[in-house]
Legacy VTK file of the C-alpha trace (Angstrom):
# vtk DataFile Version 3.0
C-alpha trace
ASCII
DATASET POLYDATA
POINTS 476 float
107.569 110.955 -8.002
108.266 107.491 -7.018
111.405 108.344 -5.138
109.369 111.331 -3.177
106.627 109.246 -1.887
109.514 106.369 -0.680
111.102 109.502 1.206
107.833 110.419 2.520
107.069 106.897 3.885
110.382 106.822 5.575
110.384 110.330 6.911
106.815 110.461 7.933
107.134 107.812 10.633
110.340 109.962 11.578
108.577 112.923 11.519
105.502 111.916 13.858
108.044 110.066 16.318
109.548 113.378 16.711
106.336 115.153 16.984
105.133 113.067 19.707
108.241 113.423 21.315
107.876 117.512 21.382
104.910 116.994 22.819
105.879 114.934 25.431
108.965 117.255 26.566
106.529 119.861 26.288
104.046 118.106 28.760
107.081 117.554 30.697
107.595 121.102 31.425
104.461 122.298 31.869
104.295 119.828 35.060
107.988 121.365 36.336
107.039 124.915 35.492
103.486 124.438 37.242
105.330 122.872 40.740
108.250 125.793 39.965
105.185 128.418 39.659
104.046 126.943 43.410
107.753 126.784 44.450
107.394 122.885 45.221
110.869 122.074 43.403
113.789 121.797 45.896
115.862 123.975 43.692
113.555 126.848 44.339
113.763 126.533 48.246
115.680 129.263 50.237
117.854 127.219 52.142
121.182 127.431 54.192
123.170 124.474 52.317
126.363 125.934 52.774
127.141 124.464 56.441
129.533 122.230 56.379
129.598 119.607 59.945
132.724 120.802 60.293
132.053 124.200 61.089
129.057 123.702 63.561
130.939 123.359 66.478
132.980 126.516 65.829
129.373 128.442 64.864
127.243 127.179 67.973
129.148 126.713 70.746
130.693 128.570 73.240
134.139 126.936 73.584
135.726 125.200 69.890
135.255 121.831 69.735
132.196 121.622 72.695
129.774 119.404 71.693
126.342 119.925 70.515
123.465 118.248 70.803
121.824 115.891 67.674
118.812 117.777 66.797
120.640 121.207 66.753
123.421 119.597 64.568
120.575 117.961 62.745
119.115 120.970 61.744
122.233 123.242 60.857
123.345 120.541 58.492
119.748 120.633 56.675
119.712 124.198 56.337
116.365 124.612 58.704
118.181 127.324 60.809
120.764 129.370 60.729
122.298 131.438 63.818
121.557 135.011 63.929
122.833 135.682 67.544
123.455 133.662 70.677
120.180 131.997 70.842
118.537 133.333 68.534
117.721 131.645 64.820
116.533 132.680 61.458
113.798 129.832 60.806
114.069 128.834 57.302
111.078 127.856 55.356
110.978 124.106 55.934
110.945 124.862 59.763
108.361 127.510 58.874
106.235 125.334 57.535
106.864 122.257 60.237
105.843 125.148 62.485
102.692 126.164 61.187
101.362 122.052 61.462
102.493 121.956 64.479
100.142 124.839 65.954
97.723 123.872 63.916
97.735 120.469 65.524
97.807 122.373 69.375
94.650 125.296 67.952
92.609 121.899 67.089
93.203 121.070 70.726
93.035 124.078 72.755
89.834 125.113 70.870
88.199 121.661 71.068
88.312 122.483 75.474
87.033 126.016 74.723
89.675 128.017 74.148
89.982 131.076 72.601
93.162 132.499 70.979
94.328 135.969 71.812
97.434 138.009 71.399
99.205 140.291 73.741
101.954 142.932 73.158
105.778 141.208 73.635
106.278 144.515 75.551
105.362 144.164 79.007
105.082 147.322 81.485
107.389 146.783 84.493
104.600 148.412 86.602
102.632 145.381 86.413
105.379 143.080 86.929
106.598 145.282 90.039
102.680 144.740 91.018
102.986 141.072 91.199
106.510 141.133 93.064
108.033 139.368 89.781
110.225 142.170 88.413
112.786 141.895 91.729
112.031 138.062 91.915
113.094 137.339 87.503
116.227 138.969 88.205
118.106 139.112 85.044
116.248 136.308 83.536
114.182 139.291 82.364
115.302 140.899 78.861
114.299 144.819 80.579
114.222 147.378 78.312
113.402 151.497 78.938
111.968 154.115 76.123
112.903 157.589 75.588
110.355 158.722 78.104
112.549 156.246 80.502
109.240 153.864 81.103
110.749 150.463 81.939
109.524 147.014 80.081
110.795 143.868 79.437
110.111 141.387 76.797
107.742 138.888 78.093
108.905 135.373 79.152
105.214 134.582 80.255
102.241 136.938 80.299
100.277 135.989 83.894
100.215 139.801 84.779
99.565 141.189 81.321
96.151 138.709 80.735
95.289 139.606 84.334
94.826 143.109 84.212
93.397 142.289 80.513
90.649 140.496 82.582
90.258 142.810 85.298
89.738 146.072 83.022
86.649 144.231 81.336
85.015 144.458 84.550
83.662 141.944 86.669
83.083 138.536 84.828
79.973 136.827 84.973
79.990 133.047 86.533
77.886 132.702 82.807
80.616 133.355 81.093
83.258 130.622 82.883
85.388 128.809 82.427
87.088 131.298 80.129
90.123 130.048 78.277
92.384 132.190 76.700
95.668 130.894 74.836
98.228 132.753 72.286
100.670 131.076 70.471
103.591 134.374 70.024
107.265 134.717 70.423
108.788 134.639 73.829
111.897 136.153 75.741
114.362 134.984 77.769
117.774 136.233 78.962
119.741 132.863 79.563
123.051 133.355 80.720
124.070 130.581 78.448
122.178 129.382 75.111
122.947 126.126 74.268
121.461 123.292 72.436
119.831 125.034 69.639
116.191 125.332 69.550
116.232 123.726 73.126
117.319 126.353 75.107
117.358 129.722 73.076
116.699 133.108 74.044
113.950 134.179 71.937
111.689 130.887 71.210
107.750 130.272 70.386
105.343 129.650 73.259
101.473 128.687 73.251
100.556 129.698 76.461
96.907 129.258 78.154
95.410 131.274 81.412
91.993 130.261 82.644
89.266 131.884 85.203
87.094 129.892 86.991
84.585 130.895 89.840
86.185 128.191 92.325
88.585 125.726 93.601
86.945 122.833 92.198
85.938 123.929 89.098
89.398 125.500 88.286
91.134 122.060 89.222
88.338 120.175 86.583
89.590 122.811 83.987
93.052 122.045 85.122
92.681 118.712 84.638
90.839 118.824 81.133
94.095 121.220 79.782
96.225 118.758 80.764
94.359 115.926 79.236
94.395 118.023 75.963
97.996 118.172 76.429
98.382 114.382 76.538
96.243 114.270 72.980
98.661 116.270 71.582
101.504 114.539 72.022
100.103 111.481 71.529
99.214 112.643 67.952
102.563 113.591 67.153
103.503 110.241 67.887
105.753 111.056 71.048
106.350 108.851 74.138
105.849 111.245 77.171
105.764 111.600 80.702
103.665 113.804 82.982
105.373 114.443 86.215
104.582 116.535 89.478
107.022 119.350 89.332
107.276 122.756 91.141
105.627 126.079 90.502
109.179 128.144 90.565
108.560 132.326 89.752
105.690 131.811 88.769
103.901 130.592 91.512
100.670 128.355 92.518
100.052 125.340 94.847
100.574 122.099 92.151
102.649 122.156 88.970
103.206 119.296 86.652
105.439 118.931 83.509
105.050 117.075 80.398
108.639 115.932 79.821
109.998 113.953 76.543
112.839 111.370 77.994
115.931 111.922 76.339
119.519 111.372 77.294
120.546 115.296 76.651
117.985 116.193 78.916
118.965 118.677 81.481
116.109 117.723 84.007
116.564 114.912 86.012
112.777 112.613 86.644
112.643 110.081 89.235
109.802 107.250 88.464
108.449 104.466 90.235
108.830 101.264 88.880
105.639 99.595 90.602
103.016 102.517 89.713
102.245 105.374 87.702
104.602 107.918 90.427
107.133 110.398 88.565
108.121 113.501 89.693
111.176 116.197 89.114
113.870 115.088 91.101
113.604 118.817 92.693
110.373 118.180 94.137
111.801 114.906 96.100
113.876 114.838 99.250
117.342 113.740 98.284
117.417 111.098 100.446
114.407 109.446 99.282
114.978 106.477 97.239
111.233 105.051 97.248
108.057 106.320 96.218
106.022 107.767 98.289
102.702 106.418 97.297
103.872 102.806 96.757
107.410 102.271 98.513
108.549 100.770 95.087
111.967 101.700 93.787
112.381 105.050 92.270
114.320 105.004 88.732
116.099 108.358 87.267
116.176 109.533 83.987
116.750 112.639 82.115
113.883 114.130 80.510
113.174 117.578 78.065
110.455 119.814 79.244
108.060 120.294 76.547
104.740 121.661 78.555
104.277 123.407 81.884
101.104 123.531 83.466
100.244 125.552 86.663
96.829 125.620 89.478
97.969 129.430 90.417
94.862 130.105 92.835
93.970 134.040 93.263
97.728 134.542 93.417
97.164 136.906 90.684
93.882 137.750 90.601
93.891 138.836 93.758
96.787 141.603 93.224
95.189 142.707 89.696
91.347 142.528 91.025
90.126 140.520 88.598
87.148 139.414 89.914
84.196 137.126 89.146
80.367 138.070 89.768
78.680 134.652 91.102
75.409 133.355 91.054
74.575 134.950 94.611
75.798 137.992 92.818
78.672 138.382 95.013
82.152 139.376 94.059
85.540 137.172 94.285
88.954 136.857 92.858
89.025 134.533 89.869
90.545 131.396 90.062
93.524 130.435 87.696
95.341 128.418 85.531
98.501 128.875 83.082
99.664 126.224 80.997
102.233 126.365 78.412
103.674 124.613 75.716
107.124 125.291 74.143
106.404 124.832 70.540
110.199 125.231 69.184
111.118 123.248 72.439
108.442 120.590 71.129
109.828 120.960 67.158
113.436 120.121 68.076
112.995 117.938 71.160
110.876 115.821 68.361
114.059 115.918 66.006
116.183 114.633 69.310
114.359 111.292 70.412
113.084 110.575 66.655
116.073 111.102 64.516
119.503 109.076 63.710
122.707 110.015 63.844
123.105 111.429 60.326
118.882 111.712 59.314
116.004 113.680 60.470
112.794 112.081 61.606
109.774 113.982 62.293
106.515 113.281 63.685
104.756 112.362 60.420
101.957 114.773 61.322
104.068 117.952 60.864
106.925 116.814 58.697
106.923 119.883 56.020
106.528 117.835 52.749
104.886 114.269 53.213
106.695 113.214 49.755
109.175 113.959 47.738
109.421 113.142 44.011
112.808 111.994 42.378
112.836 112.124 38.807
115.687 110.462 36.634
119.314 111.828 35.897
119.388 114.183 33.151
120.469 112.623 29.786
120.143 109.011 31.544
117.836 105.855 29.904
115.407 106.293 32.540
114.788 110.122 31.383
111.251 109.336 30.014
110.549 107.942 33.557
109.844 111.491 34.451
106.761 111.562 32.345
105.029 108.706 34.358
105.870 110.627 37.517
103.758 113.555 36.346
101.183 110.892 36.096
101.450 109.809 39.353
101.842 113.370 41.115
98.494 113.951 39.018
96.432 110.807 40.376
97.382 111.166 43.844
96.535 114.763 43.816
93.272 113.605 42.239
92.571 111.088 44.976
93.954 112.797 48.209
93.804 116.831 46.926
95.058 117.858 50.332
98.183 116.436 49.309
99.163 119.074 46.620
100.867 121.392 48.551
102.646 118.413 50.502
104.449 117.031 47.633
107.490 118.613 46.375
109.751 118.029 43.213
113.734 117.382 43.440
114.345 118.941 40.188
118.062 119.161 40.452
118.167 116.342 37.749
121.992 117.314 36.930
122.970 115.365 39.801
122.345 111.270 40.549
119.440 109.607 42.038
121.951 108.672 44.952
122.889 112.400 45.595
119.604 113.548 45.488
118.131 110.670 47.642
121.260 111.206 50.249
119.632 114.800 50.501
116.016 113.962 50.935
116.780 111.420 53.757
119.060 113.894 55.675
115.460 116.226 55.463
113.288 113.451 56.236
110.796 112.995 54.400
108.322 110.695 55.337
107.740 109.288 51.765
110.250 109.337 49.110
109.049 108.352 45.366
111.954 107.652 42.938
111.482 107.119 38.951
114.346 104.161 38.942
115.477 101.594 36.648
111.680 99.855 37.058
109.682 103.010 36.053
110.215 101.367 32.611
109.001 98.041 33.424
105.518 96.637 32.613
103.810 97.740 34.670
106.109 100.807 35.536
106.721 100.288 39.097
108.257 102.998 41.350
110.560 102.936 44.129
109.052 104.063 47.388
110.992 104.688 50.374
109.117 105.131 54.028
111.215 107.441 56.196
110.357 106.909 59.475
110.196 102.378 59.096
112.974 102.173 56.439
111.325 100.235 53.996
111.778 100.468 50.643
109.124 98.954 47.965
108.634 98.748 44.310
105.236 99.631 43.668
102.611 100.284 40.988
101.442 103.770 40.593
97.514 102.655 42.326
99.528 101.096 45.012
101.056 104.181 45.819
97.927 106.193 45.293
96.054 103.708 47.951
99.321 104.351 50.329
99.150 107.999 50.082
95.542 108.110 50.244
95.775 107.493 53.837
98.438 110.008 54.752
97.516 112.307 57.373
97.891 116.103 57.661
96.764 118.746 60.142
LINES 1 477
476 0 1 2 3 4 5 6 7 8 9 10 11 12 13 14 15 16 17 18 19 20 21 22 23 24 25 26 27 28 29 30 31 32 33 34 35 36 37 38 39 40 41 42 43 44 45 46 47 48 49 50 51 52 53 54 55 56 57 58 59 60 61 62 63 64 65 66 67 68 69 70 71 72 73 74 75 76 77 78 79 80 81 82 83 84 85 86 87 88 89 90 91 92 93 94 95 96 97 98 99 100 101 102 103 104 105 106 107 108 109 110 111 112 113 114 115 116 117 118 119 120 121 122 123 124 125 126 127 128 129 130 131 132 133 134 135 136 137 138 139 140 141 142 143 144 145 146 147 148 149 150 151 152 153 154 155 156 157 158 159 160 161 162 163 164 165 166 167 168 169 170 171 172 173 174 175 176 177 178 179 180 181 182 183 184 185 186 187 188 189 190 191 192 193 194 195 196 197 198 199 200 201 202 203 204 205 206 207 208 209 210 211 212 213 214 215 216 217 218 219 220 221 222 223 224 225 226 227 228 229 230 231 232 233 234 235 236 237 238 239 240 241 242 243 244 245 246 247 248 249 250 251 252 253 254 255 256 257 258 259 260 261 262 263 264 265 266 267 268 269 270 271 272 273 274 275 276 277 278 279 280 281 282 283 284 285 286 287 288 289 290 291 292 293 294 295 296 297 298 299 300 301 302 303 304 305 306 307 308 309 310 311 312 313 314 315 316 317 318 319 320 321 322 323 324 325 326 327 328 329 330 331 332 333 334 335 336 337 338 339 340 341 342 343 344 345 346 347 348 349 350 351 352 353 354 355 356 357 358 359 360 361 362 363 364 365 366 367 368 369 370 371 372 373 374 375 376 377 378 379 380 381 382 383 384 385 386 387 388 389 390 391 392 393 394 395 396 397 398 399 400 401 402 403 404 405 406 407 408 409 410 411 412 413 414 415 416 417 418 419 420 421 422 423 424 425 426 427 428 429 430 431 432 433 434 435 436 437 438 439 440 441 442 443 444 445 446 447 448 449 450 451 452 453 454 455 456 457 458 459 460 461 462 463 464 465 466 467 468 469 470 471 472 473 474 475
């Protein structure tokens, strides 16, 4: 009896280390089945991973060994798109998802200057376009198109004519009732004779575009001017250096155009701006042989510049051919006075990736990045293993403090490979935080490793440091 109860004091101890230790591999993978179950794990992503960077060229450009541009290598090598087509990508769900925040952040502006959101067929009638002159004047910039009953359409690039007749078969609108602002957000069409530079310049891309009605002049040029300040807030959100230059109106037409243009060196438009005032303009728009600006005489400097945003005073040039008409306070009837603005929001994604990013490492705008952090847990099988139990505790008090982080934080569960590998990976997707259980996860206090993405820092800090860091993480 003796001998039992000495067994029993030595296995007991045993026994209840192993116990505890159950229960903490079974805690362990309740928190990776529960982020599995909400597919926040990296292994459960549907990703293109297989593109090698020496393939690109041969995949995405027209002659072998042509250069592309940064952002569309970028985002081949991350598996955000694949090519389906000349200029035309399958949008994986990370771009998805970078998407969706990104038209969030342009429906909180559009709607906080009165917009309403709409959404017209992608199928325009060529009657309407014949109507406003534009079918003969596209040329074949238009993707046409013709049914089995031989009714000609094309795919719309823009969508002045289609919201124009919208408006005029409502009837006349009331002066009460302006200014109306209607905006969509929908894939667009475009027949370029040559794609190139991914997401830049595509043939099918995503477009918010705007059309306003005013009852004159004056009052469409202060709605004019309020679209474009809304504009201005948007991309100062995001975080992106802009400039707004005087450009011209092209097919579509009006008296005064401007463009909101991100300056990059792989920009194909070329901006001339004064270095002695506020001046810029298209270098289109300018006489070639000016050199000086024309409001201050300073010197004129040239750069290259990506459109992002369009805007456009169009008058009655529509309104007037569609009869959409507006009944004033007189109660008299005249043709509506417009605006279209748009905004390329692919244009906006990638240009984003092309003045942001390095070489070898995506950068976002923090706002629409499409994880805000990502959680490394230790190597498989390595001394740091039980680290991965005091990240669980972490995920759960930041979700506790800032819950509109839980579906921004995702899990690299691939713990067969190293810390290294996995943190190689999460930098080329950049993430804007990066939380690693290290070495010092087993320290007292545990600290973690926290990298910042976009001001490459990297601290060691305790788990209510990082809780008061994420805290103040935006989202849209």
């Amino acid at each position: 009896m003796d001998g039992l109860l000495r067994r029993g004091k030595t296995i007991l101890p045993a026994l209840k280390n192993w116990i505890s230790w159950c229960q903490k591999q079974q805690q362990c993978c309740r928190f990776y089945c529960d982020l599995h179950a909400r597919q926040k794990c990296v292994s459960q992503h549907f990703q293109s991973m297989n593109l090698r960077e020496d393939s690109i060229a041969s995949q995405q450009t027209s002659k072998p060994g042509e250069l592309t541009c940064k952002s569309q290598r970028l985002m081949l090598l991350a598996g955000l798109i694949y090519p389906a087509s000349p200029g035309c990508f399958h949008y994986m769900p990370y771009t998805v998802r970078a998407l969706e925040k990104l038209i969030k952040v342009i429906d909180r502006e559009m709607q906080a200057i009165g917009g309403q959101k709409v959404n017209m067929p992608a199928l325009s009638s060529a009657e309407l376009w014949r109507a406003s002159g534009r079918w003969e004047l596209m040329g074949s910039e238009l993707l046409r198109l013709a049914d089995r009953h031989s009714q000609e359409y094309c795919l719309g690039p823009t969508h002045e004519e289609a919201i124009t007749d919208l408006i005029a078969s409502q009837g006349h609108l009331s002066y009460k009732q302006l200014p109306l602002l209607l905006y969509q957000v929908t894939r667009k069409f475009r027949d370029e004779p040559k794609p190139r530079f991914g997401l830049l310049r595509g043939r099918e891309f995503y477009m918010k575009d705007m059309y306003t009605f005013d009852t004159s002049k004056e009052a469409a040029l202060q709605t004019y001017a309020l679209v474009c300040n809304a504009y201005c807030n948007i991309f100062n959100n995001l975080g992106l250096r802009f400039v707004k230059v005087q450009a011209a109106t092209g097919s579509i037409g009006g008296t005064m155009s401007h463009e909101f243009q991100l300056p990059a060196d792989i920009g194909e438009d070329r901006l001339m701006m004064c270095t002695g005032c506020d001046f810029a303009a298209n270098e289109e728009t300018i006489n070639p042989d000016e050199k000086n600006c024309p409001v201050c005489k300073g010197k004129l400097a040239e750069y290259k510049g990506i459109e992002v945003g369009h805007t456009f005073f169009l008058g009655t040039k529509y309104s007037s051919v569609f009869n959409a008409t507006v009944r004033t306070a007189e109660n008299k009837h005249i043709a509506a006075e417009m605006g279209c603005y748009g905004l390329g929001v692919t244009r906006i994604l990638a240009a984003s990736i092309e003045v942001l990013s390095t070489e070898d490492a995506i950068r976002w705008p923090s706002l629409i990045a499409p994880y805000q952090v990502c959680l490394i847990p230790p190597k498989k099988g390595s001394k740091e293993e039980k680290g991965a139990m005091l990240l669980e505790d972490l995920y759960d008090c930041i979700v506790e403090a800032a819950p509109r982080l839980k579906e921004e934080i995702v899990l690299d569960d691939r713990t067969q490979f190293t810390i290294g590998k996995r943190l190689k990976d999460a930098n080329k997707l950049g993430y804007p935080y990066v939380i690693i259980g290290g070495k010092k996860v087993l320290d007292e206090p545990s600290l973690f490793e926290v990298c910042n993405q976009n001001t490459n820092e990297t601290l060691f800090l305790t788990k209510e440091a990082i809780v008061n860091l994420l805290s103040k993480v935006q989202t849209p």
